[in-house]
Every structure is written in structure tokens, then in C-alpha cells.
C-alpha positions, 0 to 999 in steps of 0.5 A, spaced: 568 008 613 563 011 616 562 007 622 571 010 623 568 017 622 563 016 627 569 013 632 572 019 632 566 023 633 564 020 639 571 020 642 572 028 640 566 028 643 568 024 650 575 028 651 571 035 650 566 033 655 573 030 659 576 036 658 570 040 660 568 037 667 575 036 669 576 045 668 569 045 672 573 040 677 578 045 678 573 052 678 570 048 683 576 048 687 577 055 687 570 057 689 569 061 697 567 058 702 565 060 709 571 060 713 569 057 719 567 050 714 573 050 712 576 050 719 572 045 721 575 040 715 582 042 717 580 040 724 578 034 722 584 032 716 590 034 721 585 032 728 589 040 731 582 044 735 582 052 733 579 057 738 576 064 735 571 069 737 565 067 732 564 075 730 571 075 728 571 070 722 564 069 721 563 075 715 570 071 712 570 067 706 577 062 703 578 059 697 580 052 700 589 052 699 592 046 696 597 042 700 597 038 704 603 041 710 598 045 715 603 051 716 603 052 709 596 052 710 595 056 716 600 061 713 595 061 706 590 064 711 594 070 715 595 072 708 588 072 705 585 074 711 590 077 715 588 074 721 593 073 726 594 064 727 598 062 734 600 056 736 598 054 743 601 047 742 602 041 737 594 040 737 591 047 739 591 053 735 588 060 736 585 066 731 584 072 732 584 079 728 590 083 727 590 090 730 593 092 723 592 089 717 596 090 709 591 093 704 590 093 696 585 096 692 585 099 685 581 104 684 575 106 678 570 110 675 563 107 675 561 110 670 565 107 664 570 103 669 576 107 666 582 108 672 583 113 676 590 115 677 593 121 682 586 120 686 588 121 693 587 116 699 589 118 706 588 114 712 583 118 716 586 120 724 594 118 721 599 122 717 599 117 712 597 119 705 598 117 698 595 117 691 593 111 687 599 109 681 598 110 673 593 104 673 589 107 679 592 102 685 595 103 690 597 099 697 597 101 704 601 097 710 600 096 717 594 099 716 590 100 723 584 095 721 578 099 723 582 107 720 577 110 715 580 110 708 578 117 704 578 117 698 577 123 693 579 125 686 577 132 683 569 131 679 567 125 683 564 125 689 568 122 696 568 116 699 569 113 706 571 105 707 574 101 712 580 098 711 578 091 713 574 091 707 580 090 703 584 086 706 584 081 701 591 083 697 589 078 691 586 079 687 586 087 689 578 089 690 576 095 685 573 101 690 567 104 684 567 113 684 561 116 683 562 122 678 560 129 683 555 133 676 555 138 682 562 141 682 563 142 676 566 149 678 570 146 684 575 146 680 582 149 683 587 153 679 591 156 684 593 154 691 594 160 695 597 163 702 597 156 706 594 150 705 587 149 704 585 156 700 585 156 693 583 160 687 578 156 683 577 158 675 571 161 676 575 166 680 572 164 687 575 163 693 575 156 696 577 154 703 578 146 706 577 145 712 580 139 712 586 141 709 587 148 712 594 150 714 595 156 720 595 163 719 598 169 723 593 170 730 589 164 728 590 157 732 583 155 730 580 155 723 575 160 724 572 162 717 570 169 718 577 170 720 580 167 715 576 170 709 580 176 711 587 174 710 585 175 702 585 182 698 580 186 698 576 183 705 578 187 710 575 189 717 575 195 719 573 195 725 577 188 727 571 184 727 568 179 723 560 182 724 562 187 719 566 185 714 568 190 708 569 186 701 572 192 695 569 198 699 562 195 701 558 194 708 557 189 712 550 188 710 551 187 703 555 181 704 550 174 703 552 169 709 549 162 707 551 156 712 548 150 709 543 154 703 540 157 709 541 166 709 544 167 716 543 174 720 547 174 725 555 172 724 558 173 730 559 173 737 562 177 743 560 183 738 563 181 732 570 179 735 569 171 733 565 167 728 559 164 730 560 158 726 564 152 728 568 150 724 570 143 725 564 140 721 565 146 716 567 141 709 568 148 705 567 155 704 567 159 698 568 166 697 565 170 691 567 177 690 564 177 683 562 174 677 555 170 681 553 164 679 546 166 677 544 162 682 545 167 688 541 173 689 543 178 694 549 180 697 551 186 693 558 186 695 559 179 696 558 170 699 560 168 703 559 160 702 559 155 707 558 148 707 557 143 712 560 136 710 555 133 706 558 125 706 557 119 710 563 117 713 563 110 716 566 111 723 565 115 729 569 120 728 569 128 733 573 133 737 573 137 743 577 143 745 578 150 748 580 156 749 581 162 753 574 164 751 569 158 750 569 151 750 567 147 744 564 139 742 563 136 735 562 129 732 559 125 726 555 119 728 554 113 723 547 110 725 548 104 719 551 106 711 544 110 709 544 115 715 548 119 721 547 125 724 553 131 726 552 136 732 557 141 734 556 145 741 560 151 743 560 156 749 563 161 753 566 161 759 566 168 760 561 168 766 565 164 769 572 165 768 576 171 768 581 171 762 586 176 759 583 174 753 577 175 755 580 182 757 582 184 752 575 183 748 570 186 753 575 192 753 574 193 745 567 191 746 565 197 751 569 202 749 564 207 749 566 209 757 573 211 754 572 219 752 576 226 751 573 232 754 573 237 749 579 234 745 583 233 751 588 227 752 584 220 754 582 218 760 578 212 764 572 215 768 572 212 775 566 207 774 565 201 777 562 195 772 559 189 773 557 185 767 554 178 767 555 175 760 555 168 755 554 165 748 553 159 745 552 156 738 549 149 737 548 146 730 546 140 728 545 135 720 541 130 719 545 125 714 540 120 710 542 116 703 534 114 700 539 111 695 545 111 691 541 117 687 538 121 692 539 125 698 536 128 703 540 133 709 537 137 714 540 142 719 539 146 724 544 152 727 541 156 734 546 162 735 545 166 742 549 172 746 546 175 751 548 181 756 547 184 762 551 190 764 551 195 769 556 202 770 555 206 776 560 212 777 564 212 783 563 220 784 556 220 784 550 216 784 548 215 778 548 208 774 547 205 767 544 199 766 544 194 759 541 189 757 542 186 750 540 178 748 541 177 741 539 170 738 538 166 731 535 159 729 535 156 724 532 150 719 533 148 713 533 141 708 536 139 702 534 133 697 540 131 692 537 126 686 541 124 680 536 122 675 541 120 670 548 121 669 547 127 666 542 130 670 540 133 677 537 137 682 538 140 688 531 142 692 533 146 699 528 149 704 529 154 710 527 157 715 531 163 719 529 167 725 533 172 728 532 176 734 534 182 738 532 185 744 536 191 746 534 195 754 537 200 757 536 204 763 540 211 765 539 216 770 537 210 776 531 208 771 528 215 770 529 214 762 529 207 760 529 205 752 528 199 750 528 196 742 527 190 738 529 188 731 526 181 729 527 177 722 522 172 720 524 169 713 523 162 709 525 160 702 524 154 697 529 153 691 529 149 686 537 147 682 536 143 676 543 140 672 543 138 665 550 135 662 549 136 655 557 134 653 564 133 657 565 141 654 557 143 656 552 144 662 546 148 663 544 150 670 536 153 670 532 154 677 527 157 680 527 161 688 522 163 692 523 168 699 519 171 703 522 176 710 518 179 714 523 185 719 519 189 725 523 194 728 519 196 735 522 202 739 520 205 745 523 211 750 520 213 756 523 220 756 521 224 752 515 220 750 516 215 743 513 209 741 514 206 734 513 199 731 514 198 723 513 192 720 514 189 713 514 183 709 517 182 702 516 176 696 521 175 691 520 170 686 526 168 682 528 164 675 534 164 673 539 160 668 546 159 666 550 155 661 558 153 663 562 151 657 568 148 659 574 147 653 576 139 652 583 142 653 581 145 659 583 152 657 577 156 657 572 156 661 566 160 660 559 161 664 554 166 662 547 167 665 542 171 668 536 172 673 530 175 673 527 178 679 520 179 681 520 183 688 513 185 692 513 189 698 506 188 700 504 195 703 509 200 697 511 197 691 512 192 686 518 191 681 522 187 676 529 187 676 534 183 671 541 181 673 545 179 668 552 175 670 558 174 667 565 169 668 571 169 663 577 164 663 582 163 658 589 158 661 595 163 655 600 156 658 600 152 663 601 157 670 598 163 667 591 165 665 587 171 665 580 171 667 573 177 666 568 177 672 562 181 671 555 182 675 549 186 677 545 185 684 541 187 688 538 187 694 532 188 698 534 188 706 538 192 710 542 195 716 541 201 719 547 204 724 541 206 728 542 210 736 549 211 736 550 213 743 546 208 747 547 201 749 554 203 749 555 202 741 554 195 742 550 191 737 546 197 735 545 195 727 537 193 726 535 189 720 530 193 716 526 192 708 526 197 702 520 200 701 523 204 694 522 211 698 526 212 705 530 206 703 530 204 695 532 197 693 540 197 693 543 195 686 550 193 684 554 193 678 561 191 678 566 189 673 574 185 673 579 183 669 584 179 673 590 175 671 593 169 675 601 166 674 602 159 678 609 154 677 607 151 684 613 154 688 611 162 686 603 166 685 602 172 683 595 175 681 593 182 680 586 185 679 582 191 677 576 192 679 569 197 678 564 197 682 558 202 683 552 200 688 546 205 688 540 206 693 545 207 699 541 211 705 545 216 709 543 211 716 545 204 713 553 207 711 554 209 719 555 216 718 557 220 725 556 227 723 550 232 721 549 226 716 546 221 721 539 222 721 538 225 715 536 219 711 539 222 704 539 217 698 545 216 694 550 212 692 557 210 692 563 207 686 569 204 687 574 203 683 581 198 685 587 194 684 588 187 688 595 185 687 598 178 691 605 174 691 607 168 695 613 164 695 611 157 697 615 150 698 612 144 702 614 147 709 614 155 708 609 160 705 611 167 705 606 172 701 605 180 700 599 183 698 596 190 697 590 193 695 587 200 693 581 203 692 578 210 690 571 209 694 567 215 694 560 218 695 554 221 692 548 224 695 545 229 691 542 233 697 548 233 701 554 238 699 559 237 696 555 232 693 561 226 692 566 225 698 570 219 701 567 214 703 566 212 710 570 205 708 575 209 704 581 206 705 586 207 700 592 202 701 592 196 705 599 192 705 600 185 709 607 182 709 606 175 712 609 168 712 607 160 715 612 155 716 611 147 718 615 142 719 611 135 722 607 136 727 609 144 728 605 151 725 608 157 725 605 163 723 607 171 723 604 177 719 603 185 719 598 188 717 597 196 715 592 200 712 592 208 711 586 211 716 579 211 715 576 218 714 572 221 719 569 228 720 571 233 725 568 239 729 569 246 727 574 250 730 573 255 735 566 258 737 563 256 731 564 248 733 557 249 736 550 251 734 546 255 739 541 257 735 537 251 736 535 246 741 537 242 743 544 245 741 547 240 735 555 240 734 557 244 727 562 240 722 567 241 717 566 238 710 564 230 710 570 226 711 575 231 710 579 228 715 583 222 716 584 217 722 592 215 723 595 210 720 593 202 722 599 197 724 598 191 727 602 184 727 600 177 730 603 171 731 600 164 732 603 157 733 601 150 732 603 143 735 600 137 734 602 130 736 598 123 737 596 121 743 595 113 741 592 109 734 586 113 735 587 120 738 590 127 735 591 133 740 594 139 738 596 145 743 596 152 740 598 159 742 597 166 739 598 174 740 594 179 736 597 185 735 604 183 739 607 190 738 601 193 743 600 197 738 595 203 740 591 203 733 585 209 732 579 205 729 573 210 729 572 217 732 566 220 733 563 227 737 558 228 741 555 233 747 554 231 754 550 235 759 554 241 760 554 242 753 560 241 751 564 236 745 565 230 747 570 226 743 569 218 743 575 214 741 574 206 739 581 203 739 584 196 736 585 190 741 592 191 746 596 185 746 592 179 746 594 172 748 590 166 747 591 158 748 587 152 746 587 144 747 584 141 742 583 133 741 580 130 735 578 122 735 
């Protein structure tokens, strides 16, 4: 019995160890080999010879295919390989890489491997998008084999890889997404205006460059531009150097191109932005409710950010226009490092556009004048100007490793003036001279320590500088300015996730600027060289609560500021900062922004006449007497519907800014060099509609603001500000239909204030010398109304697999209409009043030829 027992052991026993080699025989069968050995077998089986490039295969692997019929073979290795086999003859054979290849993968996140659905997938360089099914998958056909994928889903970061990476179609590959812990607040609610803009939760403004559509007048995504199609951005002298955000100056706006603060925005004085845009990834525009993380810029930030990814492929562009010609390109070193550079330069000094035209004419207006009120006439000089730009940047890309970063950039911003007026009638000429240039250095390490933690360390360094000459009377009297701002910064981001619903975000800052201002006149006699530095050290703290259902969103927090001038005073200032947002249904929600501010730099509108009102603002510090530390207050509510064809938003905000000084606002009447202290308040409504389908987009924005002055030594103490416009009204409307953009739009606004002379013979002051110009009470006169239209168009087309080219066109102001932008008096050697008028660009075409690669 137990001998037959001890039989059936032993024969359970062979059968499993029967069983268990025959399954690991047939595993054995499905393990990878190289390629190129499983060629050489079949050569040997079927006696046929394979020729083939040994950089095509020789990264390849194949499961070994069971049948003995060499074309089922063949056929089995096109689809596992998507190589291309031809047959030469009965014996000789070719392989050779396809130019397409059919792909399939599914996508994952690498924290908890749960799918992804709805992430997108595009093609980089095609019009082929598409986003991946419930079960995160997606396939791709006739793809070219070397296109880039991109793939991006909101809360993880993006990833690039190339599409011969997954050409096996069996079993799908499985591509891993890294959860992005520093976007949390990039979480878009409403799409606004045309593609790429949107409103994100914590009411801030988003811009995607990669996905912006057109607007009326631009052919070219030019950020500073484009911030201005939003309500309550304006600028009211048509430049993007002086920017008005809800009533304020152009110096209370914070400008930051990759972490580093920027003094200098714009070229062609102001009338194009410094800034390429190409490599622009996103720029997020915050008019209230800052994170604790920013301080200055009482009025607003504006955002940029260079990409930040390290793409696989070479990619770039190149294009002009009627005014400059640009580069740019993004180049893989190896998977852990690359570098982008961008370039770009006027032709201006060498080529005479109508553009060109048209901008130096705004430019140089000053030569435009009225003669004791008479009509305008153009004086009979003869001008010679020598005059270019450029912009170059730079980034250096490097991944220590999967949890560490390391970005260094770099920006150089140069105009430069030489400009000459001889009157025809006379011999008498006027000579200027103005170079004006900003560089700049920054750097940032990005590291995740766990899943929930992270930090951000940025460093930078920013000098801006201005040489200004000027030369009258054939060099009798000659002044010449400088304004220069040194300045270089550490901060320290810390990220903690305590929950999906919780996180905190602590930091420390530090600052120090130093600005000299160093002016010297001839005649009479005056030399001046001021110069100042000033610390900031800041700690600052937030906590963001954000519901499970994705209904409430909260960040509360503040910043503590510890601002030393080392000549006049030290002071501690609290900022306290507030952002609210409640989802009532899915397409509507309400949201309560709140900040205080502060800032400790500066521009004064200084020496009105000379350099012909070009660039004549200087950077210069608080010392909390002449000039105090500008602080802001400022409070909204706002509420946002969107069923994705309809926007609606309306806002109603509060904003009172204290410490302004008569010579920052631009006064141009008795107040100009007076130096008074005051403030300002403004209290506004912002109100937007837009109809929006897949290929049109038309939208109606108003804006009102009550902006008004106080200063105590000035009477009347309160008047209109000198940005006080109080309606503002844009009709506009996109169109595109494949490879075509349309754009046209209106823009009106009630005119500016301004104040005039006195009647009569009361309009001069004889009782002193020199005579000075009697005037009414401040601001209590209008410019006309502004009405301008522009219109722009876009075709872009393919030019082969790997090159886009697109040509544009555009018209500023089609209506030639002649707007009145400022007005401003003066006396000219006969004592008599002369009347400056600066006016808006005339008609004003441009044309641009872009390829990207």
C-alpha cells in the first residue's frame, strides 16, 4: 500500500516537473533576442541573404515567430518593427526603416499607475492631436518615424518622445507621467478671447504660447501686446513700455522673464516688446490677489516663463518683418541636457519701411507743434537718424536627475539712438544721442525630495543702463544723463503637499538694488550724481485649500518685509494676501481677490523737453522723505459663467496706492517739478462677453474706472488722475478655418485728462524769471475721444514633413484715424506758448514670413 502510494508521488511529482519545463520551454520561446541574430538564423534556415544599415536594426529586439513560411516570417517583422522588408529576388532581401511608422501606447501615472484619460497627445511640427481613451490608450497611424510626441495632461509635467520608441503595437508600451507639485494653481477655469488665454482659479490671467490663436493688429504673439486685449490693461500712450493696469503707472507693474525682475521692456521706445516670444512657454498676468511669493509691483505681474522642458528633437524657427528679423532654436545635447537661444534685430538702420515710418514719426513727435494755439504744422527741418535693436537670450537646460533641475538664462536688451535736426531756415541744429541696454543672469534648481515636497531656488542678477546726450544750439549747450540699476536677488520656494485638498508654500527672499542717476548740464552750469542702495530681506507663507469637488479653492497668506535704505531708513512692512473661489454649478463661480503691496523702486517722467520726449524715464529709490515707499491696497469680487460656447465675467474692484510723488505720475503743468506727495484711489467695474465656437470668436469688453488724486499741498487737493479714463470699450472678433486666421477689432476710450493754460493775458507769469505758463485747475480739461480698428491675418501652410511657414498681414489703425494722446505746453524763445501734441500711430501696415522647423 505503501509502495502504490509512494508510485503516485513519484509520478505527481515527474508530471509537475513535466509540466513545469515544457512552460518554461514555451517562455523560453517568447524571449527577445537581438534582431540581427535572428536574422542571421533565418539566413541560415531558408539559405536567402538580408542586406540592411546596421544603425537600423541594431537597437531592435524580436520575439523569434513560430512558422515555418518565410513571408509570414517577413510579414511578422514589419509589424513588430515596422521596418520595411523588400524582396529583390528569390534569395535577396532588403531592410530598411519606413519613413512612417504606426504607434500605440497607453498612458500612466507614475505615482499609483492609475490611467490617464483625456491627456493630450500632439505630434510636434503636424496638425495631428488627439487625447488618450477612458483606459489612457491612444494610436497613432502613419506617423513620421522621427516627429516628436508631446504629451501633457493638467497636474503632471509634460513629456516629449519620439515616435519610433513605440512602434511596437503589441503589447502597447506604458509612457509614466510625473505629477507637476508646482502648478497647483495652473488650473484653467476659463478659456478666454482666442486660443491659448485663459482665466485660471485663482483669478490670474494665463497665456500659452504654443497654443495662441491671433488678435486684431498682431501677426506675431507679442506678449506685451497681447496682455492688453484684457480688461483693465491699457496702454495709453499705444506702447507696450507703459503699460496701465486698473489706473496705475507703468512702473508699478513687476515684469519677470524667467524669475529675473526686468527694467526694461520694450523696444523702438516702447512700441514692440523685448521679449521673443517663440520660447515663451507661458505668461500669467495677475492684476490681484498675489501669491505671497511676489513682492512689488503694486499695480500688477506680468509672468514670463521660458519653456522649461527638455524636448528630444531639435526644433526652431526663423521670421521678419517690416521692422526686425528673428531666430530661435531648442537643441538636445543628450536626454539630461540642452540649451534654447533666440536673436533678434532691427533693420531699421538699413532698411526704410512704412512700418518703420510710421513708429519713428510716433517716436519723435515732439517736432510736431502749435504755435500759440494755432492749427499743426510740420517745421522745415532736415533729420538724419542712425538707429537699431536687438534682443538676444539664452537657457541652458540640465536634469541632474529625475528629481532635480538645474536652469540658467540669460537676456541682453540694447537700443541705440543717434539722431540729428537742422532747420532749414537757420543754421542751427540739435543733436541726440540715446543707448539704452539691459542684461541679465539668472539660474534655478528645481528638486523634489519626495512626492510631496519640493523647492525651488532661483538667483539673479540684472543691470540696466542709460545713456542719454543731447546737444542744442550747434553744441553750445550740451546735457547729458545717466541712469543705471544694479541689482541681484536669492529666493528660496518651499512646497509641502499635506493632502490632495491641502499644501503650504513658505519662502525666504532677498534683494539688493542699487540705482545712480548722474546728470550734467553745461549751461547754466549743473552737475548731479545720486546714488542708492537698498536691502530687502522677506519671509513669506501661504496655505491653498482646494475642495475634493473641486469647488472651493482658497489661498490665504502673507509676507513680511524688512526694507533697509542704508543712507535714510529702515522699516518693516506686513502684506497680507487673499484669493477666494467658489464653483455655485459647473459654468458659474464667484471669486474674492484681496492684497497689500509694496514697492521701493520707482520712475520719474524727468526733463520733459529734452531728448525729444524720448525715453526720458529714470529709475530712482525711496528714501521715505522726497519719495516714500508706494504702498497698495486693493480689494475684488468678481463672478465668471462659461458653457464653453458663451464667457461672461464681471468685476468690481478698489484700489487705493499711497507714497506717489508728483514727478513719478508724468504731470506737465505747474505740478511738474514740485515733488508733492499724495496718493491715488480707484474704484472700477470690468465686464467681458465672448461668443466662442471651434472657429470663430467674437467678444465685448467695457471697463470703468473713477481714478482720482490726492495730494494735501496741492489745491484742489483731490482731481482726476492723469490715467483717468473713464470708459474703455473693445468690440472685436477672430475667425480660422485650417491653415487661415482672421482678426479685426475696435477699440474706444473717452480721452485722458489734461490741464490748459489760462485765458488771455493771464496765460503767462511775468513777475518771474524765468517767465513760467499760468494754468487752470489740474486736469480739468479732456483730450478728445480715442477710436482706433486694427485687423490682421494669418496663413500658415507646410512646406514638406518637417517645415511650417506661415505669412501674415496687418493694419493698425485702418481707419487712419487721427487720435490725440497727450498734450502738453510749454515756452519757446519768444515767449510765447507752444502747444505739443502727441498723436496715435497713422495706418500702419506690417507683413512677416515665418518658418519653424
Amino acid at each position: 500500500m505503501l509502495k502504490k502510494h509512494h508510485k503516485i508521488l513519484h509520478t505527481t511529482f515527474i508530471l509537475l516537473l513535466f509540466f513545469t519545463l515544457a512552460t518554461k520551454a514555451q517562455n523560453s520561446k517568447v524571449v527577445s533576442i537581438p534582431l540581427i541574430d535572428y536574422i542571421q538564423t533565418l539566413e541560415a534556415s531558408f539559405n536567402v541573404k538580408f542586406s540592411y544599415v546596421d544603425e537600423d536594426i541594431q537597437d531592435l529586439s524580436i520575439s523569434p515567430i513560430q512558422s515555418n513560411d518565410l513571408a509570414e516570417i517577413l510579414t511578422g517583422i514589419q509589424n513588430l518593427t515596422q521596418l520595411q522588408v523588400k524582396k529583390l529576388s528569390d534569395r535577396y532581401y532588403t531592410l530598411y526603416k519606413s519613413t512612417t511608422v504606426d504607434i500605440c501606447a497607453q498612458v500612466l501615472d507614475n505615482f499609483e499607475a492609475n490611467t490617464i484619460p483625456g491627456a493630450t497627445i500632439e505630434v510636434l511640427g503636424s496638425s495631428i492631436a488627439i487625447v488618450t481613451n477612458f483606459e489612457g490608450s491612444f494610436r497613432l497611424e502613419n506617423i513620421p518615424r522621427q516627429a516628436t510626441l508631446r504629451i501633457r495632461f493638467l497636474g503632471y509635467k509634460t513629456r516629449y518622445i519620439r515616435a519610433e520608441e513605440l512602434v511596437n503595437p503589441s503589447p502597447c508600451q506604458q509612457i509614466l507621467l510625473i505629477p507637476n507639485y508646482e502648478e497647483l494653481d495652473e488650473v484653467v477655469l476659463f478659456k478666454l478671447l482666442t486660443t491659448g488665454l485663459s482665466q485660471q482659479r485663482d483669478g490670474s490671467i494665463l497665456l500659452t504660447i504654443d497654443d495662441f490663436g491671433i488678435l486684431p493688429g498682431l501677426i506675431e504673439p507679442d506678449v506685451l501686446q497681447t496682455v492688453q486685449a484684457l480688461p483693465g490693461i491699457k496702454s495709453i500712450d499705444e506702447t507696450v513700455s507703459d503699460i496701465n493696469v486698473r489706473g496705475g503707472t507703468n512702473d508699478q507693474n513687476l515684469i519677470l522673464w524667467d524669475g529675473i525682475k526686468m527694467y526694461q521692456s520694450g523696444h523702438f521706445f516702447g512700441l514692440i516688446s523685448a521679449f521673443n516670444p517663440y520660447l515663451t512657454d507661458k505668461v500669467t498676468i495677475i492684476k490681484n490677489g498675489t501669491s505671497a511669493q511676489y513682492g512689488g509691483g503694486v499695480s500688477s505681474i506680468i509672468n514670463m516663463e521660458s519653456q522649461n522642458n527638455i524636448n528630444d528633437s531639435f526644433f526652431g524657427g526663423a521670421g521678419f518683418n517690416l521692422i526686425s528679423g528673428d531666430v530661435y532654436a531648442h537643441v538636445p545635447i543628450s536626454r539630461k541636457l540642452a540649451f534654447q537661444v533666440s536673436a533678434r534685430r532691427s533693420v531699421t538702420d538699413f532698411l526704410n519701411t512704412p512700418t518703420y515710418s510710421r513708429f519713428f514719426d510716433k517716436a519723435f513727435q515732439d517736432t510736431e507743434i502749435k504755435e500759440n494755439n494755432s492749427q499743426s504744422t510740420d517745421a522745415d527741418i532736415i533729420r538724419e537718424e542712425d538707429f537699431y535693436f536687438y534682443d538676444i537670450s539664452g537657457k541652458i537646460l540640465y536634469d541632474l536627475n529625475e528629481n532635480q533641475k538645474v536652469r540658467l538664462s540669460f537676456i541682453n536688451i540694447k537700443n541705440d539712438l543717434l539722431y540729428t535736426e537742422t532747420a532749414k531756415d537757420s543754421t542751427q541744429s540739435s543733436r541726440s544721442g540715446l543707448d539704452q541696454n539691459n542684461i541679465s543672469f539668472g539660474g534655478h534648481l528645481e528638486s523634489t525630495w519626495t512626492s510631496n515636497f519640493s523647492t525651488d531656488l532661483n538667483m539673479y542678477y540684472t543691470r540696466y543702463n542709460l545713456d542719454a546726450r543731447n546737444s542744442t544750439d550747434n553744441g553750445n549747450q550740451q546735457l547729458f544723463q545717466n541712469n543705471q540699476v544694479l541689482e541681484t536677488a536669492v529666493k528660496l520656494n518651499t512646497r509641502y503637499e499635506f493632502s490632495k485638498t491641502i499644501s503650504m508654500l513658505n519662502g525666504y527672499a532677498f534683494t539688493e538694488v542699487g540705482i545712480i542717476n548722474f546728470t550734467n548740464v553745461t549751461q547754466p552750469a549743473f552737475k548731479s550724481n545720486i546714488k542708492g542702495v537698498l536691502r530687502q530681506h522677506s519671509v513669506f507663507s501661504e496655505l491653498s485649500y482646494k475642495s475634493l469637488n473641486n469647488k472651493f479653492n482658497s489661498r490665504i497668506g502673507g509676507r513680511l518685509n524688512y526694507l533697509e535704505n542704508l543712507d535714510t531708513f529702515k522699516e518693516w512692512i506686513l502684506e497680507p494676501r487673499l484669493s477666494l473661489t467658489y464653483n455655485f454649478t459647473k459654468h458659474f463661480n464667484g471669486e474674492i481677490l484681496g492684497e497689500f503691496k509694496n514697492q521701493a523702486t520707482n520712475q520719474i517722467i524727468d526733463l520733459e523737453q529734452n531728448f525729444l520726449g524720448i525715453e526720458k524715464n529714470r529709475w530712482i529709490l525711496s528714501d521715505n522723505d522726497e519719495l516714500p515707499i508706494t504702498k497698495s491696497k486693493q480689494a475684488s469680487i468678481g463672478f465668471n459663467y462659461d458653457d464653453k460656447s458663451w464667457y461672461l465675467g464681471l468685476q468690481g474692484f478698489y484700489k487705493e496706492v499711497n507714497g506717489i510723488s508728483t514727478s513719478t505720475q508724468g504731470f506737465q503743468n505747474q505740478n511738474q517739478f514740485k515733488g508733492e506727495i499724495g496718493k491715488y484711489d480707484v474704484k472700477g467695474i470690468e465686464f467681458l462677453i465672448n461668443k466662442k465656437t471651434n472657429t470663430f470668436s467674437s467678444w465685448l469688453s467695457y471697463a470703468y474706472n473713477l481714478n482720482n488724486y490726492t495730494f494735501e499741498d496741492i489745491t484742489p487737493n483731490t482731481f482726476p488722475n492723469n490715467l483717468d479714463i473713464r470708459h474703455t470699450v473693445t468690440f472685436a472678433g477672430t475667425y480660422t478655418y485650417e491653415g487661415l486666421k482672421l482678426g479685426i477689432g475696435l477699440n474706444y476710450r473717452t480721452g485722458k485728462p489734461y490741464t490748459e493754460p489760462q485765458e488771455g493775458d493771464n496765460a503767462i507769469d511775468r513777475t518771474t524769471f524765468p517767465n513760467t505758463i499760468n494754468y487752470q485747475e489740474n486736469n480739468s480739461s479732456r483730450l478728445p475721444d480715442y477710436l482706433r480698428a486694427d485687423a490682421s491675418a494669418i496663413y500658415a501652410f507646410e512646406m514638406g514633413n518637417k517645415v511650417k511657414a506661415s505669412v501674415g498681414a496687418s493694419l493698425l489703425n485702418l481707419l487712419n484715424k487721427r487720435n490725440v494722446l497727450n498734450t502738453y505746453y510749454r515756452l519757446n524763445d519768444d515767449n510765447q506758448i507752444q502747444t505739443i501734441e502727441s498723436v496715435s500711430l497713422g495706418i500702419t501696415p506690417n507683413v512677416s514670413f515665418r518658418l519653424s522647423f
